[in-house]
C-alpha positions in Angstrom: -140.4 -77.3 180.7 -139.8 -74.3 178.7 -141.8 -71.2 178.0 -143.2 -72.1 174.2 -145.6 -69.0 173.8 -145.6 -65.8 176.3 -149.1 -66.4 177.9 -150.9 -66.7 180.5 -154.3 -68.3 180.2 -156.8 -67.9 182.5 -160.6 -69.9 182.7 -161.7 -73.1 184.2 -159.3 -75.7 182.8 -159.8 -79.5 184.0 -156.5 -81.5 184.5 -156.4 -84.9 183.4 -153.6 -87.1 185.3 -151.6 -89.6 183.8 -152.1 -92.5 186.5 -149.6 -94.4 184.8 -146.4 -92.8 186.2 -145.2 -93.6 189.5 -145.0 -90.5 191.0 -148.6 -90.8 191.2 -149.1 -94.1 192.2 -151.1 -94.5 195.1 -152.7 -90.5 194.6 -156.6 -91.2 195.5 -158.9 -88.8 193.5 -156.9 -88.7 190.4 -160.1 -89.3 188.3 -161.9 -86.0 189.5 -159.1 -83.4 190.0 -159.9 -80.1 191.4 -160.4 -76.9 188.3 -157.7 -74.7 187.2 -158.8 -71.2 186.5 -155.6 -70.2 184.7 -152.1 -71.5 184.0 -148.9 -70.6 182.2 -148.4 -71.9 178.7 -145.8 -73.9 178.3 -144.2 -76.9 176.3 -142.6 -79.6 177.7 -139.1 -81.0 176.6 -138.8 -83.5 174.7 -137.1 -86.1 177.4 -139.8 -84.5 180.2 -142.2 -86.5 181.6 -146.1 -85.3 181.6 -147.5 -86.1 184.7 -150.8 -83.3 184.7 -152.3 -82.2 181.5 -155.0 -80.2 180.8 -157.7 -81.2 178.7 -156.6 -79.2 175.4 -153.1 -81.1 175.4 -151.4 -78.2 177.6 -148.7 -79.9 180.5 -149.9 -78.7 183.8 -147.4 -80.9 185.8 -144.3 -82.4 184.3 -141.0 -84.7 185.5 -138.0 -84.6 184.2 -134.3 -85.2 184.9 -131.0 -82.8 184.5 -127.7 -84.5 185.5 -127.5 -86.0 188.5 -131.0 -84.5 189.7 -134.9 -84.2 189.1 -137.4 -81.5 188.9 -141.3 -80.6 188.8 -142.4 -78.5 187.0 -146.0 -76.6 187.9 -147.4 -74.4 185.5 -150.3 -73.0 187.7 -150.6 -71.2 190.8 -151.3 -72.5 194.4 -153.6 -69.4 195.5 -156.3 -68.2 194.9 -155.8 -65.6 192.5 -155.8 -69.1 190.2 
């Protein structure tokens, strides 16, 4: 991913997984994920995979490959201050 617009957002935000992709295959729960209460904006590359959006379009959790190697991408916080 890649910072599209300096911001930070912050509310109650509801992810909505992509059970489609393999990396997430097997996940129970997927259908009632857990709130966000704020998040970086981002946009994703074009060749990146969306794994977590939120429900206004925003990527939340994203895949994508450089080279030789992969990467995650999280565009929330693991705390609570989020």
């Amino acid at each position: 991913m890649q910072a599209g617009r300096n911001a930070i957002q912050e509310d109650l935000f509801l992810p909505v997984a992509n059970a489609e992709h393999a990396l997430l295959e097997g996940f129970p729960g997927l259908d009632a994920l857990p709130a966000v209460l704020g998040y970086v904006m981002a946009q994703a590359r074009p060749t990146a995979e969306i794994l977590l959006s939120l429900e206004n379009g925003d990527p939340l959790l994203a895949y994508g490959r450089f080279g030789l190697g992969a990467g995650l991408a999280y565009t929330s916080d693991m705390t609570e201050a989020w």
